[in-house]
N, C-alpha and C positions, 0 to 999 in steps of 0.2 A: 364447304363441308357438307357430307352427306345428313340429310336429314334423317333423324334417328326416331325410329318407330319399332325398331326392333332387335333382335339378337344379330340380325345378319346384315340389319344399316349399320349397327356398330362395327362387327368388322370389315365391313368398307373404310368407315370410316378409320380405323385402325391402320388401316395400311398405305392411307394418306398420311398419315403423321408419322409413323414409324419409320427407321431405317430398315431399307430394303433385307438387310443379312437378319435384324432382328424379327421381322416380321415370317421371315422365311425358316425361322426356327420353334419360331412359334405354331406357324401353320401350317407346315409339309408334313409329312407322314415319310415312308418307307419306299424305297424302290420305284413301283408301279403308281403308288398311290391307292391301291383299288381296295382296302381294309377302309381305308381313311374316307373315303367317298359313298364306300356301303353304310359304313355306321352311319347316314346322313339317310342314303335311299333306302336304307331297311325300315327306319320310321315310316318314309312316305307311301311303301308298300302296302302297312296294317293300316287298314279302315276301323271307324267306330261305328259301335251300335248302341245311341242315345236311347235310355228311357224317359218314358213323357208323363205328363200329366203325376210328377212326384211332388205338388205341395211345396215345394222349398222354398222359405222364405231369407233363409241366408246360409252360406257352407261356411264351412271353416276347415283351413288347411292343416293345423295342429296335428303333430303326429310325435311318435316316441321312439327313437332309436339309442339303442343302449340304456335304455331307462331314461335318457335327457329328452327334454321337451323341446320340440324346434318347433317355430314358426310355422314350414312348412317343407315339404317332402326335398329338400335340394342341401346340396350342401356341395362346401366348396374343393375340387378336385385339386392334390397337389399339384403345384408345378413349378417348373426352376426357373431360377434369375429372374423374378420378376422386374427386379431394378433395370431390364432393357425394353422394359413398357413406361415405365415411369422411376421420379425419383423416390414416389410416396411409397411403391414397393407393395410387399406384402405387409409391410403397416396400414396401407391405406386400403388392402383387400378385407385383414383383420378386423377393421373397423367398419367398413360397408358389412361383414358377416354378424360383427357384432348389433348394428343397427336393423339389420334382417332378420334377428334371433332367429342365424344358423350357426354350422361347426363348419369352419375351416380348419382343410389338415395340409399340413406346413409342409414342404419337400426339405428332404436333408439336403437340397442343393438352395434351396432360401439364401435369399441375400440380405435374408435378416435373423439377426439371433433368435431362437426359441425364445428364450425371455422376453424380449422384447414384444414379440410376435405376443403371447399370451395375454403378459400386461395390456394389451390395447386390445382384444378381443375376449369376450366372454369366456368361447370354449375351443380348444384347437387340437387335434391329434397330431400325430406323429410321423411321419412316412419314412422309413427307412429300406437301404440298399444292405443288404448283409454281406458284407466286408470279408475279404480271406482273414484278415488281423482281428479276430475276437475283440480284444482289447478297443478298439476303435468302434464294435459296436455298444460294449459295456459302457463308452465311455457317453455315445450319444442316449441310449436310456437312463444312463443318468442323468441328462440333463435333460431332458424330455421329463421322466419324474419330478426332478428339483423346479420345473417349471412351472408344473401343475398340470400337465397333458394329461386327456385323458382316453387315450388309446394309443397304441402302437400297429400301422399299418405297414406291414412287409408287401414290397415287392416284390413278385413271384417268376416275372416272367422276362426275365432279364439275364439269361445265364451268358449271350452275348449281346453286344448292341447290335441293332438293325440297322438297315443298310441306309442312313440318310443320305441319298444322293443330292437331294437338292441341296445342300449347304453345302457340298461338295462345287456346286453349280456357281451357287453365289461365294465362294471362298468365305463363307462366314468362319469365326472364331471367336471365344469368349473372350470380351473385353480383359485385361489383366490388370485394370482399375475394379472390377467388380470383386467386391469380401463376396466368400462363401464361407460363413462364421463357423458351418457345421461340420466345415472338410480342410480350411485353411489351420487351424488351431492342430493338427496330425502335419502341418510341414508337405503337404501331397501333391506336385508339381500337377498342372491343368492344364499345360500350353501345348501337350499332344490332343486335346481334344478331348470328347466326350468315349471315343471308342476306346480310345488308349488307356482314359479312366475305366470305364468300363476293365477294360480286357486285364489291368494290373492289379485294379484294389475291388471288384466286385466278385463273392463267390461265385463261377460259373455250373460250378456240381450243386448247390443246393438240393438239399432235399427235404424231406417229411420228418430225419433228424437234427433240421436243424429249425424246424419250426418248435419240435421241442424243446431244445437246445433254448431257444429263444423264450419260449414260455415260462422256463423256470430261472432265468435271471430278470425276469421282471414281474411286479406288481397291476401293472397295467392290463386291458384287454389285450388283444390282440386280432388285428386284423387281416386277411391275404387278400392282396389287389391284382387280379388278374386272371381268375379263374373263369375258364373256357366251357370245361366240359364234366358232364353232372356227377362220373366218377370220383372227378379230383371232389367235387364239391361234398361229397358222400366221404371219401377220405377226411376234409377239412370238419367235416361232424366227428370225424371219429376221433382226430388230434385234439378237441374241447376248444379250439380257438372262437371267437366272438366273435365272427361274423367274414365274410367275403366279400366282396368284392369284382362282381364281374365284369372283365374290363378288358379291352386287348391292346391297351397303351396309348388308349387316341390311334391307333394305325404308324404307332412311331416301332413297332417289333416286328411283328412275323407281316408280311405283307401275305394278303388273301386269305388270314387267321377271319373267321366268322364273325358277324355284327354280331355286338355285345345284346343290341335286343332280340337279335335269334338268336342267341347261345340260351339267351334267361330263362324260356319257359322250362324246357327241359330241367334243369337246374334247379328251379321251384319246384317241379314234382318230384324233382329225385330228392328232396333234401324236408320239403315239408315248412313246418313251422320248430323244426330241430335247430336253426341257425338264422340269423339274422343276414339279408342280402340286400344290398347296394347292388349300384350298375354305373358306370359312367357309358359317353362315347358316344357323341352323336347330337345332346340332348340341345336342340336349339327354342323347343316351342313349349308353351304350357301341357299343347294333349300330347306332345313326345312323352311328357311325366306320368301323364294320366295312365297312359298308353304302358309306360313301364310299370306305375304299381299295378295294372290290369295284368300283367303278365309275373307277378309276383317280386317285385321290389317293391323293400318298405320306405327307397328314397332313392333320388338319384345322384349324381357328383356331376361339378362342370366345370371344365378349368377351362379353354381357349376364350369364353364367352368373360369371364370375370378380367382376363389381361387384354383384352379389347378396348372393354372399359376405363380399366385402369389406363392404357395407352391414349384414350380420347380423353379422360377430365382426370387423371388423379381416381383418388378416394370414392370422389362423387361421381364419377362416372361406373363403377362398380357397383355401386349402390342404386343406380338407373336402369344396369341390369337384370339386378334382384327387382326394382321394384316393379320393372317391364313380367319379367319372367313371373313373377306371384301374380299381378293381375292377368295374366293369361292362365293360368293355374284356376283361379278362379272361376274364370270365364268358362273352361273348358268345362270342370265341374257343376255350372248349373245346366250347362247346354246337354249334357252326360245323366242328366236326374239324379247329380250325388251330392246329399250334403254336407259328407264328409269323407276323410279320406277311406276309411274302413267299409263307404259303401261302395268302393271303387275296386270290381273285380273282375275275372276274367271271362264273365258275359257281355261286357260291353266292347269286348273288340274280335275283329273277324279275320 
């Protein structure tokens, strides 16, 4: 077994244990690959620029999004079928977030019920595909509310599915032993695939009426996950939704769409402190974090690195990556002259 010292001994190690189609679903991207591989070398691009002699005798990573208190700047990105990393699933990611006092937000393609999901983690949002059938989305906010979630995160950037070749490559296909609690209870055949899903039951016109649309049949925030460029982000102020998300699907949509940490800056100056901004895509190191609240994110999302974990130990290896990824967090911040996270800003990076 690889020895594990990091985010990226983990997914070595992940793809020793794993099956070949599972692992290839989890970590291919689109086409080319080259979104998927920027998101990686756009971090190693930006340099930091440490202040010294700042006194610190201890940081702390506490920070506030949506009014909740987390732990620290990370929270955990949706993603589907966790059940083909482990049997512990997204119960056992739940729980590692719950023990990190972070927010995991659940995918409507979860192989575990919402409820479930919730009872075993503190706090958990919502991530939803906006359906051509209304009814099928009313039907999952209601259960998202009756669960206790506390946000609703739309999908934005999904009007088709992208081009996964590489599953193509390996003939993967979803197991038809695996529940998907959030899409099976609608009757919705799955054995075409993801694209075929995609292409039948996900809105492909989406638009800016139906983030409306969405707003006023729920109680909740509401979140967009995928926002690229600082216009839509300027629009998304204008809609009153609760925060973005900038993200370009882990490199699983538009192949050669921009790293999400070059997309950020711009996006923070176009928008201010009017909305609250997330980032996923990329994020393997503690100063990737630093590096993104320096560029105006109040947090980041990480989903490949939490099903690595999960794939190597269950429950506890999820929680090996939190507690890898915080004391690198840590680290970076005293090395950076910050002793917290609000002194972390965009003079420390070049």
């Amino acid at each position: 077994m690889t020895q594990l010292l990091n985010l990226f001994d983990y997914e070595q190690a992940a793809q020793e244990v794993m099956a070949a189609g599972a692992y290839a679903y989890y970590a291919g991207g689109v086409t080319d690959n080259i979104t998927l591989r920027d998101n990686r070398a756009a971090f190693e691009r930006i340099r930091l620029r440490p202040r010294m002699l700042m006194g610190i005798d201890a940081v702390s990573l506490e920070t506030t999004i949506q009014g909740e208190q987390m732990a620290m700047p990370v929270m955990i990105a949706p993603t589907a079928v966790n059940r083909l990393a482990h049997p512990e699933a997204e119960l056992g990611v739940a729980r590692a977030a719950q023990g990190a006092g972070i927010t995991q937000v659940l995918s409507t393609f979860s192989t575990t019920a919402v409820e479930d999901v919730v009872a075993a983690g503190h706090r958990t949002w919502f991530q939803l595909y906006m359906a051509y059938n209304r009814e099928i989305v009313e039907r999952m906010l209601e259960r998202a509310e009756s669960a206790d979630c506390s946000a609703i995160v739309l999908t934005v950037d999904l009007p088709v599915a992208g081009l996964r070749e590489n599953l193509n490559r390996v003939g993967f296909t979803f197991p038809d032993v695996l529940a998907r609690p959030h899409i099976d209870e609608f009757g919705i055949d799955l054995s075409g695939g993801w694209g075929v899903f995609v292409r039948d039951h996900t809105k492909h016109n989406l638009s800016w009426d139906d983030v409306r649309w969405l707003q006023e049949q729920t109680r909740l925030p509401v979140w967009l996950k995928g926002i690229l460029r600082d216009d839509d982000a300027r629009r998304a102020v204008d809609a009153g939704v609760q925060g973005i998300i900038v993200s370009n699907h882990g490199g699983r949509q538009l192949d050669t769409a921009i790293a999400t940490i070059d997309a950020l800056p711009a996006i923070a100056d176009a928008v201010g402190d009017q909305i609250e901004i997330l980032m996923d895509g990329g994020v393997r190191r503690g100063v990737d974090v630093v590096k993104a609240l320096a560029l105006g994110a109040q947090a980041v999302l990480i989903g490949r690195p939490p099903l690595w974990g999960l794939a190597v130990g269950g429950g506890a290896g999820v929680a090996h990556v939190l507690e890898m990824l915080r004391f690198e967090i840590e680290n970076a911040l005293y090395l950076c002259g910050c002793a917290t996270i609000a002194d972390v800003d965009r003079s420390l990076v070049c």
